[in-house]
Backbone bond lengths (Angstrom), bond angles and torsions (degrees), N, CA, C in turn:
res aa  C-N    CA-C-N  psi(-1)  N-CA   C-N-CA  omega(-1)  CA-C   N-CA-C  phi
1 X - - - 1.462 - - 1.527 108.79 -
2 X 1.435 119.48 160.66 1.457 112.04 -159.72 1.493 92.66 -100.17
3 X 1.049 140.67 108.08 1.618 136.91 151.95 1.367 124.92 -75.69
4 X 1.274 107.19 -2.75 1.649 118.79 -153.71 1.298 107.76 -137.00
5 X 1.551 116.50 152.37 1.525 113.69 167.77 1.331 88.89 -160.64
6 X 1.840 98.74 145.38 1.476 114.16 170.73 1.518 93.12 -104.11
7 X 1.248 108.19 123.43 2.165 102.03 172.46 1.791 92.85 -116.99
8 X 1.374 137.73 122.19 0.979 127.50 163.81 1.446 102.01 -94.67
9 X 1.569 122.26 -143.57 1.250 132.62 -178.36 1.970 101.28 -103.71
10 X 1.153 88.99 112.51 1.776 110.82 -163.53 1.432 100.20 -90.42
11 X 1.271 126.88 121.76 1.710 118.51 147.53 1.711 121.98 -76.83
12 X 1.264 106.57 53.82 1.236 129.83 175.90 1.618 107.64 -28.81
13 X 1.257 109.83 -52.63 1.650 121.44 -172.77 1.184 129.80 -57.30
14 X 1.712 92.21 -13.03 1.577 100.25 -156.02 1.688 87.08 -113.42
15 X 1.262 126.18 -8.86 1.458 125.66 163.55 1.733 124.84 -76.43
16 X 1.509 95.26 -44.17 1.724 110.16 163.07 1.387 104.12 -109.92
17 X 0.921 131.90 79.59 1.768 134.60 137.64 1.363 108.60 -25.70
18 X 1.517 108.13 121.64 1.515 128.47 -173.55 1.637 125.43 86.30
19 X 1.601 109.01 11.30 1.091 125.42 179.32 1.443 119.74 -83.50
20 X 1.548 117.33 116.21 1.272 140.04 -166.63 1.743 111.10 -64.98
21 X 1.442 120.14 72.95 1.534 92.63 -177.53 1.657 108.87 -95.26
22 X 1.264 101.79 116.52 1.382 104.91 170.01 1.538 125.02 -116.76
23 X 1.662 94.88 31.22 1.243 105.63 -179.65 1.683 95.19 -155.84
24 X 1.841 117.68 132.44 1.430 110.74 -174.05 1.468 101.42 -68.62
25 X 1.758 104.89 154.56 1.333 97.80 170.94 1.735 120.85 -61.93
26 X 0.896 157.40 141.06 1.241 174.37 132.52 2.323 108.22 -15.24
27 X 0.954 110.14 107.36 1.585 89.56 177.74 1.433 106.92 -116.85
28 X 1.660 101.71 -176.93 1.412 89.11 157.46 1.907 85.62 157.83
29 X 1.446 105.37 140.09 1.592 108.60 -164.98 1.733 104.52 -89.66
30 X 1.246 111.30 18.21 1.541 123.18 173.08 1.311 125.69 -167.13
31 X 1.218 90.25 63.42 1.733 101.43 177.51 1.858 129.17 -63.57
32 X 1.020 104.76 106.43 1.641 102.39 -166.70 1.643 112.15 -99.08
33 X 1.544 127.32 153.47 1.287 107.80 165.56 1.334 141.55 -66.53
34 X 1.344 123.46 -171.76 1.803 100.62 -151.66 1.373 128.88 33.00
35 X 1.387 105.14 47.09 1.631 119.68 161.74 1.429 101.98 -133.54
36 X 1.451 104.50 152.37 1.874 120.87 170.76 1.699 99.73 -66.16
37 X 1.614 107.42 136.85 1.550 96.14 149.97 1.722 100.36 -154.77
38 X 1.088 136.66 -162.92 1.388 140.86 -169.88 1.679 97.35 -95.01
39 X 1.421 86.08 124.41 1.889 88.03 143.41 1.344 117.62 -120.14
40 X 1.325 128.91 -138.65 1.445 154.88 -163.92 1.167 116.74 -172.54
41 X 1.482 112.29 129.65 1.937 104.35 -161.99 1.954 76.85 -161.68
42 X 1.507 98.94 156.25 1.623 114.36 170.01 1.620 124.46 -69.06
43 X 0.821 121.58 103.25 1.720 103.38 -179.78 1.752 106.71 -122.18
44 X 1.091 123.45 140.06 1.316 122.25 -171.94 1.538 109.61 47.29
45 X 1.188 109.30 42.08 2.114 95.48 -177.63 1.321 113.11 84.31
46 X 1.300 129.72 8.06 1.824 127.40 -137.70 1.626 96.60 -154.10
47 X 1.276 97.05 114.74 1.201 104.39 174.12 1.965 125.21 -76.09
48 X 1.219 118.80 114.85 1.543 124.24 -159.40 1.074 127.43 -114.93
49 X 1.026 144.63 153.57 1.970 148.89 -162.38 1.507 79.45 -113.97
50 X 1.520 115.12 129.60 1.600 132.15 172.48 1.683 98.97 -143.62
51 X 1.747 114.17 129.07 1.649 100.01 151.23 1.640 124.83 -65.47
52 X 1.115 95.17 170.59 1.915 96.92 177.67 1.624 91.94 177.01
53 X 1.520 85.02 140.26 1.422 113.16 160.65 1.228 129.99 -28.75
54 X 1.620 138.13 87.59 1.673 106.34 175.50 1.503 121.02 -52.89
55 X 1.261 130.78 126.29 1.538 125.12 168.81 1.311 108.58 109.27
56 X 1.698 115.28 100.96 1.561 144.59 -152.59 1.519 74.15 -44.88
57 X 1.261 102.82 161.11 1.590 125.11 157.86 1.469 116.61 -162.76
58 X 1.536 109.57 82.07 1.402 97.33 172.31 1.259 108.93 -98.72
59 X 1.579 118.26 155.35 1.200 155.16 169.11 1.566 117.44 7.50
60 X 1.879 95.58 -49.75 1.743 97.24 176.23 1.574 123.46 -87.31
61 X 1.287 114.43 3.36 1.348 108.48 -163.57 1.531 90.37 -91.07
62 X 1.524 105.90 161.95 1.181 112.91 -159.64 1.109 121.89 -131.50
63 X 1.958 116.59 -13.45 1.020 136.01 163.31 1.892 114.17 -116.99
64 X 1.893 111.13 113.58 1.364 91.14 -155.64 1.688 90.43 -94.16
65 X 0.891 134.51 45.20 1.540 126.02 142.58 1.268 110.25 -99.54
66 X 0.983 130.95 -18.83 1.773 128.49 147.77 1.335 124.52 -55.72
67 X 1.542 126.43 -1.17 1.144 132.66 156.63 1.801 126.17 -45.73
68 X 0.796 113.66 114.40 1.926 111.96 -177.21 1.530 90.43 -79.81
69 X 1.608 89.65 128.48 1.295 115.01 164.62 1.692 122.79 -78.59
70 X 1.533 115.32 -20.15 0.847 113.18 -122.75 1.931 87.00 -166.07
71 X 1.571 121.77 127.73 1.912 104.64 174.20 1.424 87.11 -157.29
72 X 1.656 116.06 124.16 0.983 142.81 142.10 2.128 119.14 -20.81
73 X 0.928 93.39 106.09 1.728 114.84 157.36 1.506 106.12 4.14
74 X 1.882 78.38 -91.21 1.570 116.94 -169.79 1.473 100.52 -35.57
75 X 1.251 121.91 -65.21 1.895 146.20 -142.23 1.418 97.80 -96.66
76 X 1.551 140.93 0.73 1.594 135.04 166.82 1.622 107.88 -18.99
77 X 1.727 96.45 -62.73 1.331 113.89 -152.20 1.845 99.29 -56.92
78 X 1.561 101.63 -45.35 1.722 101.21 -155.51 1.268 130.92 -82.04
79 X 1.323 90.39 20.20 1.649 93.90 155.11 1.676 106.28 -156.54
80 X 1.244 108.09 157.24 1.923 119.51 -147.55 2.066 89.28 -76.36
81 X 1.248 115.18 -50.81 1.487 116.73 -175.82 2.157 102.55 -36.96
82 X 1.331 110.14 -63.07 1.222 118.64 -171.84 1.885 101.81 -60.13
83 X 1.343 120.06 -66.70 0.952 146.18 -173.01 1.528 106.08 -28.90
84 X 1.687 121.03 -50.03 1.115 131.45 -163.64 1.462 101.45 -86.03
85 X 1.128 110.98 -53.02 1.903 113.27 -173.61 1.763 95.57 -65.16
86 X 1.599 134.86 -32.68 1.276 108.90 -158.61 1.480 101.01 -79.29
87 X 1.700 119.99 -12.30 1.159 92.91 -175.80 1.590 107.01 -106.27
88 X 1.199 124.09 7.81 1.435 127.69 177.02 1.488 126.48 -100.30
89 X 1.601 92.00 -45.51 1.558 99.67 -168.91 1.515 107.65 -143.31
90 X 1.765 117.20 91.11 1.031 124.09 168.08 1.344 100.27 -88.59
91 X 1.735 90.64 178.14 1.819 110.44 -176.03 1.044 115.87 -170.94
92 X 1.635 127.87 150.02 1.343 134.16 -172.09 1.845 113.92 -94.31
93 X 1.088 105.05 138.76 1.816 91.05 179.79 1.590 93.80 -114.65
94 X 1.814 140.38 113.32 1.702 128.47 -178.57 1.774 84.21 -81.85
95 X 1.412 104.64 137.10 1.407 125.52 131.45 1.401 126.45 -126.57
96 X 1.105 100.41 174.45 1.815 107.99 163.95 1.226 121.63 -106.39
97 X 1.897 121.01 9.86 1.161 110.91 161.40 1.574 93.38 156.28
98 X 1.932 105.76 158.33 1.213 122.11 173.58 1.728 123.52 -130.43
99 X 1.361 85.93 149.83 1.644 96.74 -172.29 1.430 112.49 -97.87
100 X 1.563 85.80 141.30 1.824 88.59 -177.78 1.538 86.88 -157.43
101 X 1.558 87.95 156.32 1.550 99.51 -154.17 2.172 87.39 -120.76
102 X 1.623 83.87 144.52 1.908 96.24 -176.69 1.601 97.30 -114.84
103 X 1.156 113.48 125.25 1.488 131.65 175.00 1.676 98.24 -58.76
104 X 1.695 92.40 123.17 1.748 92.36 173.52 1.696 106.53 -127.17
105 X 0.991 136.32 -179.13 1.972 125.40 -163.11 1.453 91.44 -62.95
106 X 1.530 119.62 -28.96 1.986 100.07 -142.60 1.633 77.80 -136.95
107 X 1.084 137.28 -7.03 1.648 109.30 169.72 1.996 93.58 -159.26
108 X 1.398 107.37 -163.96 1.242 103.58 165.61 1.712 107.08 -129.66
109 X 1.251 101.20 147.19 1.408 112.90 -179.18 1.653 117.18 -82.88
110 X 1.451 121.40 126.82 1.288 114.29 164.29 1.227 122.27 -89.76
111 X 1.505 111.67 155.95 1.798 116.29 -164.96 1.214 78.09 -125.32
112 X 1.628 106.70 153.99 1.711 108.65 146.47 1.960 100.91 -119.02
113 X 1.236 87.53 123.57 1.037 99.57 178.10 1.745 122.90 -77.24
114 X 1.255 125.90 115.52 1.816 105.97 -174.27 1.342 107.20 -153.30
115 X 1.347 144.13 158.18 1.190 133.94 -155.94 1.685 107.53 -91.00
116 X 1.402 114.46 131.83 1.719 119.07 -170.89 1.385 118.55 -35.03
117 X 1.460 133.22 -12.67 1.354 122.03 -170.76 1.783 77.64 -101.80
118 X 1.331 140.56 -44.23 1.311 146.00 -122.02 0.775 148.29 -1.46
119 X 1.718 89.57 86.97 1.541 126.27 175.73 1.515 104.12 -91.77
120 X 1.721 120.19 164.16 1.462 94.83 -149.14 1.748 88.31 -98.95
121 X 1.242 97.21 170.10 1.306 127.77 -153.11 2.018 85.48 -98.83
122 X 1.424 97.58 153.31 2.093 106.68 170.50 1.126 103.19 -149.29
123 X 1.756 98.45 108.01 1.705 121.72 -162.87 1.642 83.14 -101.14
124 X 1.909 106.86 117.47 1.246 108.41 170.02 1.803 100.52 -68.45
125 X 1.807 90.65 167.15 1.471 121.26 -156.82 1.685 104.15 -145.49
126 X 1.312 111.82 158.04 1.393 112.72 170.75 1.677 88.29 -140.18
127 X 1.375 108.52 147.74 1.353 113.39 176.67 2.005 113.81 -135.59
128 X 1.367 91.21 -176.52 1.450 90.12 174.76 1.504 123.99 -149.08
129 X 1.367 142.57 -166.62 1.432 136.67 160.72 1.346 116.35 -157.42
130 X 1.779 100.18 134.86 1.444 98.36 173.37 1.187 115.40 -146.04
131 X 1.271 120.83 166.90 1.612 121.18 -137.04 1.359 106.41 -104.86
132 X 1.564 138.85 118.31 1.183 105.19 -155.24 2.039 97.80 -111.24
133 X 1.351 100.84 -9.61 1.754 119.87 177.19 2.321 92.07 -137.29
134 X 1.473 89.68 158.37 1.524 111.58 178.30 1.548 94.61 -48.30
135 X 1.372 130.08 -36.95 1.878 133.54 -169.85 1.302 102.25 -127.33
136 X 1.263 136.65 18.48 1.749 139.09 163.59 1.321 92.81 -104.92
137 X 1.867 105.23 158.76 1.051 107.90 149.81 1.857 104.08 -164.63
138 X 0.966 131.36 172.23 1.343 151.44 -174.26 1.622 116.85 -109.54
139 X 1.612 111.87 116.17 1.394 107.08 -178.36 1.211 104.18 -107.00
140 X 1.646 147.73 147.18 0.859 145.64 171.49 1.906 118.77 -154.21
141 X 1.362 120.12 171.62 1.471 123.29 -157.44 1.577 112.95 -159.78
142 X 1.563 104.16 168.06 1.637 103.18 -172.00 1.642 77.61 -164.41
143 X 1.440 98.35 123.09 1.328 119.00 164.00 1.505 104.04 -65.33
144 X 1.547 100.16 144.91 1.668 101.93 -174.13 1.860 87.59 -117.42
145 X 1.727 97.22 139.66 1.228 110.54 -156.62 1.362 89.41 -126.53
146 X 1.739 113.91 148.05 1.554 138.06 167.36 1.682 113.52 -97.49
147 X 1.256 121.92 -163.72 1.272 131.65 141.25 1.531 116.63 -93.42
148 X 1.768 105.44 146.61 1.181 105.70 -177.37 1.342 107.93 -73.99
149 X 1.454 124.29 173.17 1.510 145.64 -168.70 1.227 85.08 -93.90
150 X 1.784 112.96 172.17 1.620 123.79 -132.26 1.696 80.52 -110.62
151 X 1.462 124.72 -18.50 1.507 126.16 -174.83 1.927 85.44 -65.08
152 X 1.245 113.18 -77.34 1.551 147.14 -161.14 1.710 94.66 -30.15
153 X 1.500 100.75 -80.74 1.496 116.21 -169.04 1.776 129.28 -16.25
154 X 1.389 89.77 -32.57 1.875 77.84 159.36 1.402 133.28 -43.42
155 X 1.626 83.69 -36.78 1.811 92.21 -169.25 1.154 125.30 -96.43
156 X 1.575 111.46 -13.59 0.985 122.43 -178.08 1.650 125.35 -172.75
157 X 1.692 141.32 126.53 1.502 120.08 -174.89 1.489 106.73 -52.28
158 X 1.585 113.26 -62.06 0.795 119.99 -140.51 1.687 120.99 -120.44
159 X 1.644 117.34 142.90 1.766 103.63 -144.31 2.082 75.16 -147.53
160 X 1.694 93.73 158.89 1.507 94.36 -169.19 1.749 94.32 -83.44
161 X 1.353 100.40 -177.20 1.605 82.77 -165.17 1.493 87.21 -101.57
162 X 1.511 103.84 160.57 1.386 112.82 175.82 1.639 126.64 -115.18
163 X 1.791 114.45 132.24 1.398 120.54 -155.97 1.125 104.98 -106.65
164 X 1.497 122.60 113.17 1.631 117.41 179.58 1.881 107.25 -66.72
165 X 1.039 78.47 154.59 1.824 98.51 -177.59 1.617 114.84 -63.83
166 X 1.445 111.86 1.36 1.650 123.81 -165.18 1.741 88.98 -114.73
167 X 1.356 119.56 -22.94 1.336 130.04 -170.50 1.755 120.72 -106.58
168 X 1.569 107.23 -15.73 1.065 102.62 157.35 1.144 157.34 27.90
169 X 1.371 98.65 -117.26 1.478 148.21 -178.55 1.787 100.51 -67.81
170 X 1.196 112.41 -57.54 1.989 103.58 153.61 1.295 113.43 -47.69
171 X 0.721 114.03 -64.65 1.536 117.78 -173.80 2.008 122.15 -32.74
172 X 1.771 92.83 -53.68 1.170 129.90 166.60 1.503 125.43 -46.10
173 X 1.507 86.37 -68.29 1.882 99.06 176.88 1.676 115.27 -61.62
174 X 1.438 106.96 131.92 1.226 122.78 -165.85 2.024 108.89 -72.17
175 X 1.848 93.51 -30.44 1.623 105.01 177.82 1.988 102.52 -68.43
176 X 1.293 103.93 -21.01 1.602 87.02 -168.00 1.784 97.20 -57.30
177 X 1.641 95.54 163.33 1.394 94.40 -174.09 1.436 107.64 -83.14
178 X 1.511 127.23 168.76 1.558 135.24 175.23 1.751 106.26 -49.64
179 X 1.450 94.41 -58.43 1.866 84.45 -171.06 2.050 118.49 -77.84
180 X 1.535 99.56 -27.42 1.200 84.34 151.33 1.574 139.66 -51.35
181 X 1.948 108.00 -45.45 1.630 101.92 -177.61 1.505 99.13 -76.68
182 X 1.085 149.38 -24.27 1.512 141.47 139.50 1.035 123.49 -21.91
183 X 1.010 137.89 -48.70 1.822 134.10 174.04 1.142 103.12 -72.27
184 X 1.152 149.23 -7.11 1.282 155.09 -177.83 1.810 99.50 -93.20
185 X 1.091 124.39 -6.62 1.452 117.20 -171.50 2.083 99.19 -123.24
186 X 1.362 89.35 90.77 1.515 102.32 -179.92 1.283 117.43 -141.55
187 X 1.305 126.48 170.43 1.671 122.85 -170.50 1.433 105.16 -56.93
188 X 1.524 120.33 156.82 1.279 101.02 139.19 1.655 146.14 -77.26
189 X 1.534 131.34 150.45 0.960 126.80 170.48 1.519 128.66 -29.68
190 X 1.030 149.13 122.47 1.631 159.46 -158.05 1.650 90.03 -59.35
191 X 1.416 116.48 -70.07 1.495 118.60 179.90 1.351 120.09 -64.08
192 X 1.473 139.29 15.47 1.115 131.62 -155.52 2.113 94.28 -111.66
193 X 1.642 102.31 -47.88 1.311 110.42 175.14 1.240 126.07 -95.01
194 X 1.672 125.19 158.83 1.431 141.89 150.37 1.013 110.76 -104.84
195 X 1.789 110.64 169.05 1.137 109.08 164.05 1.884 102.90 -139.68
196 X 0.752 141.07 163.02 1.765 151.59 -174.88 1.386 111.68 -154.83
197 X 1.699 103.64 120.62 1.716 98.71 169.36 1.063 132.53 -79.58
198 X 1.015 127.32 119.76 2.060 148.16 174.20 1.429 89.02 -66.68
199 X 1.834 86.65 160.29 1.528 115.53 158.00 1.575 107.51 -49.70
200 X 1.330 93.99 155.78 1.591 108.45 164.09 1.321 114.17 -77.61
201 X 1.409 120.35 -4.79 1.739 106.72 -164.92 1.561 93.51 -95.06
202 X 1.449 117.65 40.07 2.106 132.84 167.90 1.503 69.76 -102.53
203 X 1.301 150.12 -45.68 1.709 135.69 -152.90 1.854 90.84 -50.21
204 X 1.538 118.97 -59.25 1.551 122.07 -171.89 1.277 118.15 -65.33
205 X 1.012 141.07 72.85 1.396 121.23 161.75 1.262 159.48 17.98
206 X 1.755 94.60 -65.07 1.215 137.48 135.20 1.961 126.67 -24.67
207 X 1.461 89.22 -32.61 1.975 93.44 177.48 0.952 108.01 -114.77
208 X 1.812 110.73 121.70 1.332 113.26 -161.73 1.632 88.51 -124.13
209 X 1.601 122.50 40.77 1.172 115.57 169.74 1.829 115.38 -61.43
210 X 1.227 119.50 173.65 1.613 126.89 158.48 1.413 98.15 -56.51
211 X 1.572 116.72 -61.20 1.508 118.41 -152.84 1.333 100.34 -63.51
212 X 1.440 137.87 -1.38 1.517 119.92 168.29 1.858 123.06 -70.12
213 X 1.418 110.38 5.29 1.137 131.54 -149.77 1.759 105.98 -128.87
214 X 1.773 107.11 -34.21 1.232 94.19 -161.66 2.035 105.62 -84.54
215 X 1.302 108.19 148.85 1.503 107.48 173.09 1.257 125.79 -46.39
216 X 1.819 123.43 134.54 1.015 121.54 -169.32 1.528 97.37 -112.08
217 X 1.202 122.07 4.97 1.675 117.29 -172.52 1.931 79.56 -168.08
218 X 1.281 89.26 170.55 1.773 106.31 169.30 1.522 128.45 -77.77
219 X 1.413 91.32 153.74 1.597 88.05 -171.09 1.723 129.02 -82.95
220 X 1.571 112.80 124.36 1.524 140.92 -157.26 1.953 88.72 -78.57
221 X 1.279 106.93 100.81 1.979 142.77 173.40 1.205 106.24 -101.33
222 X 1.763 99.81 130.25 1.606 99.83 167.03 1.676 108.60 -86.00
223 X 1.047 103.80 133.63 1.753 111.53 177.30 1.186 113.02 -112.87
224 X 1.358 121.51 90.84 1.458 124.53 159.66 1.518 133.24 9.52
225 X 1.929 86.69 -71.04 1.482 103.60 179.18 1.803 115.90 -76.37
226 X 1.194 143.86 13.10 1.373 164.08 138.87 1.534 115.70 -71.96
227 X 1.328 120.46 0.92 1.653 102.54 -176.71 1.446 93.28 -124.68
């Protein structure tokens, strides 16, 4: 499951051409949930950079650390919170990569996971809003997550799903149909990701140095000719 995000400084714009940012992207080399960061959502036809909440929060919940960070593929449908945003109001979250940690005898290891050229990666999202005054309101989100690919899975089941930049704009549009933006939520390709172990000081939250990010060993490639 994704707990983690590396967001550096993204040329987001230059991946979606015609993309409205009217909001800077948001960074930070340890992004945790229940923190603000940028997504991408449709507004007027127009694809837009908005902050929002990590971790759905609609209106009735009452305890917001009960917020889902985070909603399974499979399970959209089975419950009404997921159900309603996947078919109304999807959204893009850009990073440059996610952390997931591999169980080792005496501690666990963090990976950052990011794609081999690393260019940034657009982990679809479903989001929501609620009103907190008649002219306030509250934006918030839950990365929608797959199973990892059979390269990945050491490190982790489960990885947010990833939206090519040609796929977008489906993804985005509220008219695309349900099972269409569904086919869009599948593993990634074996050759598409790496992974490299980081410092442990990604374990704190709290350290939002660069060096939580930089490689501590080389980066783990699926190679064709090895399987």
């Amino acid at each position: 499951m994704a707990g983690r995000l590396y967001i550096p400084q993204l040329d987001v714009a230059r991946l979606l051409p015609g993309l409205c940012q009217e909001s800077p992207l948001l960074t930070g080399a340890n992004v945790a949930p229940r923190r603000v960061l940028t997504h991408i959502r449709l507004e007027a036809g127009r694809a837009c950079t908005r902050p929002v909440f990590w971790g759905l929060t609609p209106a009735w919940l009452a305890v917001l650390d009960h917020a889902p960070h985070c909603a399974r593929a499979e399970s959209l449908d089975a419950r009404p919170m997921f159900r309603e945003a996947f078919a109304a109001r999807r959204c893009l979250v850009p990073v440059g990569g996610i952390y997931l940690w591999k169980m080792q005898p005496r501690f666990k290891q963090p990976f950052l996971i990011t794609r081999g050229d690393r260019a940034p990666l657009l982990l679809a999202g479903i989001w929501c809003r609620y009103h907190t005054t008649l002219t306030e309101h509250t934006d918030s989100m839950a990365l929608v997550t797959v199973p990892t690919n059979d390269f990945l899975a050491p490190l982790g089941d489960r990885l947010p799903a990833l939206i090519a930049a040609d796929e977008a704009r489906s993804w985005l549009d509220p008219d695309t149909p349900v099972e269409t933006a569904r086919a869009l939520l599948r593993p990634a390709p074996r050759e598409l990701l790496g992974a490299f172990p980081v410092s442990r000081r990604v374990n704190d939250p709290n350290n939002q140095d660069p060096a939580c990010a930089h490689p501590t060993g080389p980066m783990l490639r699926w190679n064709e000719q090895e399987t």
